[in-house]
C-alpha positions, 0 to 999 in steps of 0.5 A: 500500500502507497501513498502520496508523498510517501510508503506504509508498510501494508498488511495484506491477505487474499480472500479466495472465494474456495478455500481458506484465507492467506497471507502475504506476510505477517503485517496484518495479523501485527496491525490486527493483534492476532496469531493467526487469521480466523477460518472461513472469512470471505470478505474484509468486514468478515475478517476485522469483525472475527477480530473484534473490529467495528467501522467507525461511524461515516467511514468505512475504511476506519476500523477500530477496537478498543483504542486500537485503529487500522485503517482497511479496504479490498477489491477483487483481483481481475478474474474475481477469483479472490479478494485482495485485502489490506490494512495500515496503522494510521501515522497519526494519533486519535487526538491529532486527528480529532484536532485537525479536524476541527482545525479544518472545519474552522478554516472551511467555515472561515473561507466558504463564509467568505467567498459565499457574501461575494457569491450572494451581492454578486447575484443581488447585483445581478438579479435585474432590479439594479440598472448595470451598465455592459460593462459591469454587468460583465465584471459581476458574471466574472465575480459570480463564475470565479466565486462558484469555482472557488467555492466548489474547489474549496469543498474538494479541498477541505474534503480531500483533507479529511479524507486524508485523516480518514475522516471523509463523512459518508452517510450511507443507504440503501438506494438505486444507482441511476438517479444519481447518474442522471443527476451527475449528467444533468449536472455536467451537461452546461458546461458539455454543451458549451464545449460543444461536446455531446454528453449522454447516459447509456440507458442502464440495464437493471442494476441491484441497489448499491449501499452508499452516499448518493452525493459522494457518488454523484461528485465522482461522476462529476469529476469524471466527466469533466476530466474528460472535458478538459481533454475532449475536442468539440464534437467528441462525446462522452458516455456515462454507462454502468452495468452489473459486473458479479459482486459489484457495479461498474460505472464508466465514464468513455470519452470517444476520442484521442487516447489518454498518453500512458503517462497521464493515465498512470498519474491519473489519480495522484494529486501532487504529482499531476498539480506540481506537472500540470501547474494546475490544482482544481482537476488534479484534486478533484479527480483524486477527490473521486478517488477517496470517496469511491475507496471510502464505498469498498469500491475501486478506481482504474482508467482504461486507454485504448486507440480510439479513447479513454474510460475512467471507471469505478466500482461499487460493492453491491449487498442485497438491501435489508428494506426499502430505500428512501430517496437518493439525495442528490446534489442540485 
C-alpha cells in the first residue's frame, strides 16, 4: 500500500472465494493483534469483525477496537477469483486527528463564509432590479463564475483533507444507482454543451441497489466527466454507462476520442504529482477527490486507454438491501 508523498508498510491477505484465507506476510495479523487469521472469512468486514473490529461511524475504511485503529479496504483481483485485502496503522494519533479536524472545519467555515457574501451581492447585483451598465454587468458574471469555482474547489479541498485523516463523512443507504447518474449528467451537461461536446447516459440495464452516499457518488461522476472535458475536442462525446459486473457495479465514464498518453493515465489519480506537472490544482484534486470517496464505498478506481479513447471507471460493492430505500439525495 502507497501513498502520496510517501510508503506504509501494508498488511495484506487474499480472500479466495474456495478455500481458506492467506497471507502475504505477517503485517496484518501485527496491525490486527492476532496469531493467526480466523477460518472461513470471505470478505474484509468478515475478517476485522472475527477480530473484534467495528467501522467507525461515516467511514468505512476506519476500523477500530478498543483504542486500537487500522485503517482497511479490498477489491477483487481481475478474474474475481479472490479478494485482495489490506490494512495500515494510521501515522497519526486519535487526538491529532480529532484536532485537525476541527482545525479544518474552522478554516472551511472561515473561507466558504467568505467567498459565499461575494457569491450572494454578486447575484443581488445581478438579479435585474439594479440598472448595470455592459460593462459591469460583465465584471459581476466574472465575480459570480470565479466565486462558484472557488467555492466548489474549496469543498474538494477541505474534503480531500479529511479524507486524508480518514475522516471523509459518508452517510450511507440503501438506494438505486441511476438517479444519481442522471443527476451527475444533468449536472455536467452546461458546461458539455458549451464545449460543444455531446454528453449522454447509456440507458442502464437493471442494476441491484448499491449501499452508499448518493452525493459522494454523484461528485465522482462529476469529476469524471469533466476530466474528460478538459481533454475532449468539440464534437467528441462522452458516455456515462454502468452495468452489473458479479459482486459489484461498474460505472464508466468513455470519452470517444484521442487516447489518454500512458503517462497521464498512470498519474491519473495522484494529486501532487499531476498539480506540481500540470501547474494546475482544481482537476488534479478533484479527480483524486473521486478517488477517496469511491475507496471510502469498498469500491475501486482504474482508467482504461485504448486507440480510439479513454474510460475512467469505478466500482461499487453491491449487498442485497435489508428494506426499502428512501430517496437518493442528490446534489442540485
Amino acid at each position: 500500500m502507497t501513498t502520496e508523498g510517501g510508503s506504509v508498510a501494508p498488511g495484506l491477505a487474499l480472500l479466495p472465494r474456495r478455500g481458506a484465507p492467506r497471507l502475504l506476510g505477517r503485517a496484518l495479523l501485527d496491525h490486527l493483534g492476532l496469531e493467526m487469521l480466523p477460518p472461513d472469512v470471505g470478505s474484509l468486514s468478515q475478517l476485522l469483525e472475527a477480530a473484534g473490529f467495528h467501522p467507525r461511524p461515516g467511514n468505512t475504511r476506519l476500523w477500530e477496537r478498543d483504542g486500537r485503529v487500522v485503517l482497511a479496504g479490498e477489491e477483487w483481483l481481475e478474474d474475481d477469483a479472490a479478494r485482495l485485502v489490506w490494512t495500515v496503522r494510521p501515522p497519526w494519533s486519535e487526538d491529532q486527528v480529532d484536532r485537525q479536524v476541527r482545525y479544518l472545519g474552522m478554516a472551511s467555515h472561515d473561507l466558504r463564509g467568505s467567498l459565499a457574501n461575494i457569491r450572494s451581492y454578486a447575484a443581488l447585483l445581478l438579479n435585474g432590479r439594479v440598472p448595470l451598465e455592459p460593462k459591469a454587468k460583465r465584471g459581476l458574471e466574472t465575480i459570480l463564475r470565479n466565486a462558484d469555482r472557488a467555492l466548489a474547489f474549496s469543498q474538494d479541498f477541505f474534503d480531500a483533507s479529511r479524507a486524508d485523516l480518514g475522516s471523509l463523512a459518508c452517510e450511507r443507504e440503501h438506494q438505486s444507482l441511476v438517479p444519481v447518474l442522471e443527476a451527475a449528467v444533468a449536472r455536467a451537461r452546461p458546461a458539455t454543451e458549451g464545449a460543444q461536446v455531446s454528453l449522454e447516459l447509456e440507458a442502464p440495464l437493471p442494476l441491484p441497489e448499491v449501499e452508499m452516499d448518493a452525493g459522494r457518488i454523484q461528485h465522482a461522476v462529476e469529476a469524471y466527466v469533466h476530466h474528460h472535458l478538459l481533454h475532449a475536442r468539440p464534437g467528441e462525446r462522452i458516455r456515462v454507462s454502468a452495468l452489473p459486473a458479479g459482486p459489484r457495479v461498474r460505472v464508466a465514464v468513455r470519452r470517444d476520442g484521442a487516447s489518454l498518453p500512458e503517462q497521464d493515465a498512470a498519474a491519473i489519480f495522484l494529486r501532487e504529482e499531476r498539480a506540481f506537472r500540470e501547474r494546475k490544482l482544481e482537476d488534479p484534486l478533484r479527480v483524486h477527490l473521486a478517488r477517496q470517496e469511491i475507496e471510502a464505498h469498498g469500491g475501486t478506481v482504474g482508467v482504461e486507454t485504448d486507440a480510439h479513447g479513454s474510460t475512467l471507471f469505478f466500482t461499487l460493492p453491491v449487498e442485497a438491501p435489508l428494506q426499502p430505500s428512501p430517496p437518493a439525495t442528490i446534489q442540485a
